[in-house]
C-alpha positions as CSV (number, residue, x, y, z in Angstrom):
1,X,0.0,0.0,0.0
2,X,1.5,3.5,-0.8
3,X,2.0,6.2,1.4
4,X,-0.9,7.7,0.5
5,X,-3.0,5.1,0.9
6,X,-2.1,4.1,4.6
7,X,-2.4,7.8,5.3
8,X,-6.4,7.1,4.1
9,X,-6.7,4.3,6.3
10,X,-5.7,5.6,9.1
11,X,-7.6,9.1,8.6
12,X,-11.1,6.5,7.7
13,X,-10.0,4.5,10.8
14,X,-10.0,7.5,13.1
15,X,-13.6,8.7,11.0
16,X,-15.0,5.1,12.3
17,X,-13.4,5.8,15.6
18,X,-15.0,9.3,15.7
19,X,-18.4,7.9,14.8
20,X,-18.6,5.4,17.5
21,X,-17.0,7.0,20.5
22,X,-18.4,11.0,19.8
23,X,-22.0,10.0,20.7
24,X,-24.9,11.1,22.9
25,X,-23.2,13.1,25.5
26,X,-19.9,13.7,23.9
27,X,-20.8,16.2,21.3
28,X,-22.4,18.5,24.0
29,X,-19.6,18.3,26.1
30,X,-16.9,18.9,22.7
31,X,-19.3,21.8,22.0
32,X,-19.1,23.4,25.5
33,X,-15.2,23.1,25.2
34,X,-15.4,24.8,21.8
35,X,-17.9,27.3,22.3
36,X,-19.2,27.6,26.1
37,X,-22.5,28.0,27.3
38,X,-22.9,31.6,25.3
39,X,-25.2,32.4,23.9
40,X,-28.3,30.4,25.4
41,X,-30.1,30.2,22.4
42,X,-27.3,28.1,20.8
43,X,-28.1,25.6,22.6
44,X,-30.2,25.7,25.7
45,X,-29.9,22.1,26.4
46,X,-25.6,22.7,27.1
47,X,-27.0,23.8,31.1
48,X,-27.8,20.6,31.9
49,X,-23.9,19.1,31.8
50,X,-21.2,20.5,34.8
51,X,-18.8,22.9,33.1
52,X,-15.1,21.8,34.7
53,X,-15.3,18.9,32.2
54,X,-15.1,20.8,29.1
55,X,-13.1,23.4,30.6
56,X,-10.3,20.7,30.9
57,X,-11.2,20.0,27.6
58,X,-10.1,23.2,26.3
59,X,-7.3,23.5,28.5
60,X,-5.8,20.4,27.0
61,X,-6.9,21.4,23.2
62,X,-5.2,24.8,24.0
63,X,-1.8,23.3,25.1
64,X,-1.4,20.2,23.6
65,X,-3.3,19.3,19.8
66,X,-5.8,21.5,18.2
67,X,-8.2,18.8,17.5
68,X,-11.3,19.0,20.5
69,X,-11.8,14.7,20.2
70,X,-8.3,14.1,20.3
71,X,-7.9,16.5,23.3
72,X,-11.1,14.6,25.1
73,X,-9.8,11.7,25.0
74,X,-7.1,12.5,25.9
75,X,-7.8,13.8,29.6
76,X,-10.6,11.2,29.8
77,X,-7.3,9.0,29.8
78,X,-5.1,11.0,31.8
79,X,-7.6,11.0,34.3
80,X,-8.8,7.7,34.5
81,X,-4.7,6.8,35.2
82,X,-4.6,9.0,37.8
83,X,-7.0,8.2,39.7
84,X,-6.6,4.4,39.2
85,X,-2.9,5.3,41.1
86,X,-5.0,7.1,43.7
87,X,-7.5,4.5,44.4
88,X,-4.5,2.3,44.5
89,X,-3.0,4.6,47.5
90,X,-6.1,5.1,48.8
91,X,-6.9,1.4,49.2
92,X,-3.5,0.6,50.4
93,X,-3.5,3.1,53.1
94,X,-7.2,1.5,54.2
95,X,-6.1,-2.4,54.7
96,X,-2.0,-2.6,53.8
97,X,-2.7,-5.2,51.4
98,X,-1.3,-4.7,48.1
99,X,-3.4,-7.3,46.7
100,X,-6.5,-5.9,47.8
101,X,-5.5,-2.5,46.3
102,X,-4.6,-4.0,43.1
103,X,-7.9,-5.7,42.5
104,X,-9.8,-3.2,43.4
105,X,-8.1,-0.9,40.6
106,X,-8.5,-4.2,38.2
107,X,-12.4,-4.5,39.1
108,X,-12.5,-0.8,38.2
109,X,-11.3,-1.3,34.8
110,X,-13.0,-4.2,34.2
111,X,-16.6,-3.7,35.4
112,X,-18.9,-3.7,32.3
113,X,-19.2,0.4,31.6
114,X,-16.0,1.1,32.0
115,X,-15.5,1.7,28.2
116,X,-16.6,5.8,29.7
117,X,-13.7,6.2,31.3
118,X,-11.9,6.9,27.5
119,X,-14.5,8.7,26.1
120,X,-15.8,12.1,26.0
121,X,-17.6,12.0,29.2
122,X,-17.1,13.0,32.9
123,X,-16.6,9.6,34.7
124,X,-13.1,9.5,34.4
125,X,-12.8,13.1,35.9
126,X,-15.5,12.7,38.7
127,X,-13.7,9.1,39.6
128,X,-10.5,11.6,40.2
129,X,-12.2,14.0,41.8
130,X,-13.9,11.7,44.4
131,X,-11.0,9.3,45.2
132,X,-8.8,12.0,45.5
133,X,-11.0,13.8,48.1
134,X,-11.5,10.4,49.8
135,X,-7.4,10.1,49.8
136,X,-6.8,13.8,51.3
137,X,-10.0,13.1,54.3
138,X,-9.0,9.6,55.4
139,X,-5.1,11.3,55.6
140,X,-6.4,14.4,57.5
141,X,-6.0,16.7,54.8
142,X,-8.7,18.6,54.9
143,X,-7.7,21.9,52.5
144,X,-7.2,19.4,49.5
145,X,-10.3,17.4,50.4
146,X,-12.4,20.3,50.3
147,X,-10.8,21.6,47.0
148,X,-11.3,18.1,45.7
149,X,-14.9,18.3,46.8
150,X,-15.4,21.5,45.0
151,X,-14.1,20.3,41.7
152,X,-15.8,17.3,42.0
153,X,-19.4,18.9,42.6
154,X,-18.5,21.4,39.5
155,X,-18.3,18.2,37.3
156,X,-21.5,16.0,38.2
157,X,-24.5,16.5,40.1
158,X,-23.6,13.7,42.5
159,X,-20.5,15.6,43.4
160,X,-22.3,17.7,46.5
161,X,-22.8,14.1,47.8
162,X,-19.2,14.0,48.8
163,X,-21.2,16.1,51.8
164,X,-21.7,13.1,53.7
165,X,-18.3,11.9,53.7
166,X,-17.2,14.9,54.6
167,X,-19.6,15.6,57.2
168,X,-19.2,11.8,58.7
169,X,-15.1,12.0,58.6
170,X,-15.5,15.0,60.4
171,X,-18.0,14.6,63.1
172,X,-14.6,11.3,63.7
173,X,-11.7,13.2,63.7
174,X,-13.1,15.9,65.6
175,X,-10.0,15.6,68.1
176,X,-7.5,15.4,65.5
177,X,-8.1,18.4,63.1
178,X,-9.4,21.6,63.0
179,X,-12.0,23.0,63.0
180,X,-11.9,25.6,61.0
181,X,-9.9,22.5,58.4
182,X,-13.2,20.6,58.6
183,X,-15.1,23.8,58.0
184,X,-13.4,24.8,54.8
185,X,-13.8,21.1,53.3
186,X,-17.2,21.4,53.7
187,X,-17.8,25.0,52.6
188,X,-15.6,24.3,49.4
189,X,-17.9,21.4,48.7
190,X,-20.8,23.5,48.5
191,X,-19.4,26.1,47.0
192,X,-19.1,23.9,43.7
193,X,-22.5,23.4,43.6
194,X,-22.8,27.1,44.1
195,X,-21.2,27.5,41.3
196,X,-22.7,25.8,38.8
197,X,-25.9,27.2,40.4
198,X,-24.6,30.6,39.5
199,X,-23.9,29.8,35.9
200,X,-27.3,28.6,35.8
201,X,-28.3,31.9,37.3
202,X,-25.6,33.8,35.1
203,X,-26.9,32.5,32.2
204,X,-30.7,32.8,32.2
205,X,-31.6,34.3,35.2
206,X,-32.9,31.0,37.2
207,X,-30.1,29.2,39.1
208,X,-32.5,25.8,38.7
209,X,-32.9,26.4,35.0
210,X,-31.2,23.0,34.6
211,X,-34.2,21.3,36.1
212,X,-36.4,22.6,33.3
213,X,-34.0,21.5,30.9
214,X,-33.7,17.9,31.8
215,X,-37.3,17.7,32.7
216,X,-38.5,19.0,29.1
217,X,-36.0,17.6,27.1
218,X,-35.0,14.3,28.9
219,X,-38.5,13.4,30.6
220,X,-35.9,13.8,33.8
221,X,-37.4,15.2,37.5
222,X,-36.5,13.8,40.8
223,X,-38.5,10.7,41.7
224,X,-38.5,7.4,44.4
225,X,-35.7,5.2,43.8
226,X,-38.2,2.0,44.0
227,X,-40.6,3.5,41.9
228,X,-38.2,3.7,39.2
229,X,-36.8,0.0,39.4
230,X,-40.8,-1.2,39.2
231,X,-41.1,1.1,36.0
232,X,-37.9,-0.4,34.8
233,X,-39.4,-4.3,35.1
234,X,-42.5,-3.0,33.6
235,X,-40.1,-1.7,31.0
236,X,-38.2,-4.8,30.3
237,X,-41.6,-6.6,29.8
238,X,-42.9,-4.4,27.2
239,X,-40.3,-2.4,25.7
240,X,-37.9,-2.9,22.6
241,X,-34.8,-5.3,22.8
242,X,-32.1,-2.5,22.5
243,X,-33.8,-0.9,25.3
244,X,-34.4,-3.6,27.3
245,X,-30.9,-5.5,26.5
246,X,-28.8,-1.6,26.3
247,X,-30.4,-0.6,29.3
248,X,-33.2,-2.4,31.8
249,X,-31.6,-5.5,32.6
250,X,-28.2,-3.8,33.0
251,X,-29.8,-1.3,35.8
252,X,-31.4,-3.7,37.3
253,X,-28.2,-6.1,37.5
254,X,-26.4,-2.8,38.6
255,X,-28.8,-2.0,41.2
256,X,-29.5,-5.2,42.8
257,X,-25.5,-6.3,42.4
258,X,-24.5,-2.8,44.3
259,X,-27.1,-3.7,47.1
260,X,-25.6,-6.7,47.7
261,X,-22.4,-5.6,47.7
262,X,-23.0,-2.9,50.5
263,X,-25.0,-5.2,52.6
264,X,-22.3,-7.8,52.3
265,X,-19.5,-5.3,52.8
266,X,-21.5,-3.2,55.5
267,X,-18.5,-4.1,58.4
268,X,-15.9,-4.2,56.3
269,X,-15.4,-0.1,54.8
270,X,-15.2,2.7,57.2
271,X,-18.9,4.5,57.5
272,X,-18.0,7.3,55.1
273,X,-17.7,5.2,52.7
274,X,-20.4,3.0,53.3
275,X,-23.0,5.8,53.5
276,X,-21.5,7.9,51.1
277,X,-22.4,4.6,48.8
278,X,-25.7,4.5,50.0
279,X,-26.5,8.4,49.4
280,X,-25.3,7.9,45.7
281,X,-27.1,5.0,44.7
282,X,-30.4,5.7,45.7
283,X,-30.4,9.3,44.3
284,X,-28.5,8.2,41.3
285,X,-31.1,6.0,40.7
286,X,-34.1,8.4,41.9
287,X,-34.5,10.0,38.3
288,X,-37.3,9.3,36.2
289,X,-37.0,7.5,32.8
290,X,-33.1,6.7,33.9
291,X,-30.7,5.7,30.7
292,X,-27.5,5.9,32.8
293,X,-27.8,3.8,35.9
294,X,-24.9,1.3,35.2
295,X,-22.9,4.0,34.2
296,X,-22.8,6.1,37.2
297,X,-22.3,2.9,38.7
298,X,-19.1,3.0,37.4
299,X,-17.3,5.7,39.0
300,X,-18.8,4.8,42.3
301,X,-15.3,3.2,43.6
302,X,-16.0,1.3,46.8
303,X,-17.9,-1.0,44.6
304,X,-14.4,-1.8,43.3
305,X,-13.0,-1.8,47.0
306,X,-15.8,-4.4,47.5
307,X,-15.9,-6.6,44.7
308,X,-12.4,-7.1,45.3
309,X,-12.8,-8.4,49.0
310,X,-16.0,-10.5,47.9
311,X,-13.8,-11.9,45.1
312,X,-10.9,-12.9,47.3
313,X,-12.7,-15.1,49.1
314,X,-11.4,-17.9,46.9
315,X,-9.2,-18.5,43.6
316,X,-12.6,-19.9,42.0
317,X,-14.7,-17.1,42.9
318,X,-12.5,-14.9,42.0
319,X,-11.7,-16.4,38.5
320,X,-15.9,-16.3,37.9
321,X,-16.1,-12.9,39.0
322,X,-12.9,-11.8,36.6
323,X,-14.7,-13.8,33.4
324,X,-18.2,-12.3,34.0
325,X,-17.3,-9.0,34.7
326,X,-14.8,-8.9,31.0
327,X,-17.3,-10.6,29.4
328,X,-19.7,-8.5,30.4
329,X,-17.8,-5.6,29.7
330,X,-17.1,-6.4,26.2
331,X,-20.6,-7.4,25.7
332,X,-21.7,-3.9,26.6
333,X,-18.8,-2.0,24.8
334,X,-20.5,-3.7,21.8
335,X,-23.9,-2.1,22.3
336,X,-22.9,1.1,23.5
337,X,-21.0,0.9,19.6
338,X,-24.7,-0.2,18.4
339,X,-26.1,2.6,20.4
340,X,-27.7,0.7,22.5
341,X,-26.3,2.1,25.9
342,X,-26.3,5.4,27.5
């Protein structure tokens, strides 16, 4: 093949590559790092999605490659490394087994919606975000906690939920740090939610107008947890088979596998954890007419930390858990390239 001709292939490879990866949420967020949120009537729907995201998105176009996918994927990447090393640390620090530490970064990359943490989304971001202000609280580090709080809740809307770790982890080492430490974590927390509340405001003059947003455009308010997973059985009865097999028996499997999980790891992580896993499951699941369960399931790390306790129990359970969780995860890689997953 000439020159030219592998030049082709490899511009129509990255075409195909473009195609399947730059869907559903991607181009919004690729057109916030282009463009912003200005002017409203662009595209009113860009409120909806957290603003550091893109921002680091255009930070990395601006230093690195002038090419906005490229430069996604990028920090998607650099991210996702980085706080695979953290979690790592993290884990480490909590039990002093290595082994425990390193499955629960392999159970991270291997659980079935993983496939987000390269794309043009905010999982790999938020899953930095979070362990890293996990990391900073459980070493008494409370300045970086709270500004790893505040970045988090500036790139998801389960980001002020990092509240309740905070609030727990200080309420326990009341004696060691102070207060005005524990103070600041939480008031930076807040104040990234704040934020995007004042873009909101900024913007169109109604620091809730993303509400509207996802409730006229996505079908989206905030609903009962268990009234959703009965609407989702209902849905897998009568709905299509890319919905049911792209997204209704995945939440469900999510949901009930997650349940399990914390009830069987309910002694075995410290309570900030455990609640703060609590909190964000039931309110990421409380949305109506949910698309995304499994994948904010993914960036909810204890899971990780749990699976790879559960799994240790014995070289044969472990061995099942590795070859459903990569089968699974190739399985759903395939749909999400059929458009089948959200």
């Amino acid at each position: 093949m000439s020159a030219q001709g592998e030049s082709g292939h490899y511009i129509s490879f990255w075409l195909s590559f473009d195609d399947i990866w730059n869907k559903w949420d991607a181009p919004h967020y690729l057109s916030l790092a282009e463009v912003g949120y200005s002017p409203p009537a662009q595209n009113p729907l860009h409120i909806v999605f957290y603003p550091l995201y893109p921002w680091l998105v255009h930070a990395t176009n601006f230093l690195l490659i002038n090419d906005i996918f490229t430069s996604a994927i990028i920090a998607s990447l650099a991210c996702y490394l980085i706080a695979s090393w953290v979690l790592f640390k993290l884990v480490d620090k909590e039990f002093g087994d290595s082994t425990i530490a390193l499955g629960s970064v392999k159970y991270l990359a291997i659980f079935p919606f993983s496939m987000f943490y390269g794309t043009a989304y905010t999982e790999s971001l938020f899953l930095l975000t979070t362990v890293s202000c996990f990391w900073f609280l459980r070493s008494e580090k409370w300045l970086w906690a709270g500004v790893f709080g505040g970045l988090a809740a500036i790139t998801r809307n389960q980001g002020i939920l990092l509240l309740v770790p905070i609030l727990i982890e200080a309420y326990l080492q009341r004696n060691s740090v102070p207060l005005k430490n524990r103070i600041f974590a939480i008031l930076a927390t807040a104040s990234g939610f704040a934020g995007y509340l004042f873009l909101n405001w900024t913007i169109f003059g109604n620091p809730f107008q993303f509400k509207i947003a996802q409730q006229q455009n996505w079908s989206q308010s905030f609903g009962f947890f268990a009234d959703n997973i009965a609407n989702i059985f209902q849905g897998v009865l009568t709905d299509t088979h890319s919905m049911v097999f792209g997204i209704w028996f995945p939440t469900i499997i999510c949901f009930f596998a997650a349940c399990y999980l914390l009830w069987w790891g309910r002694h075995r992580l410290p309570a900030s954890y455990q609640a703060y896993s609590l909190v964000y499951l039931l309110i990421s699941f409380s949305p109506t007419w949910l698309l995304s369960g499994p994948r904010y399931m993914s960036v909810l790390f204890p899971l990780a930390i749990l699976t790879a306790l559960w799994a240790g129990q014995g070289q044969v359970r472990k061995q099942c858990v590795d070859t459903i969780l990569f089968s699974s995860l190739i399985l759903a890689t395939y749909l999400f390239t059929r458009g089948w997953v959200y």
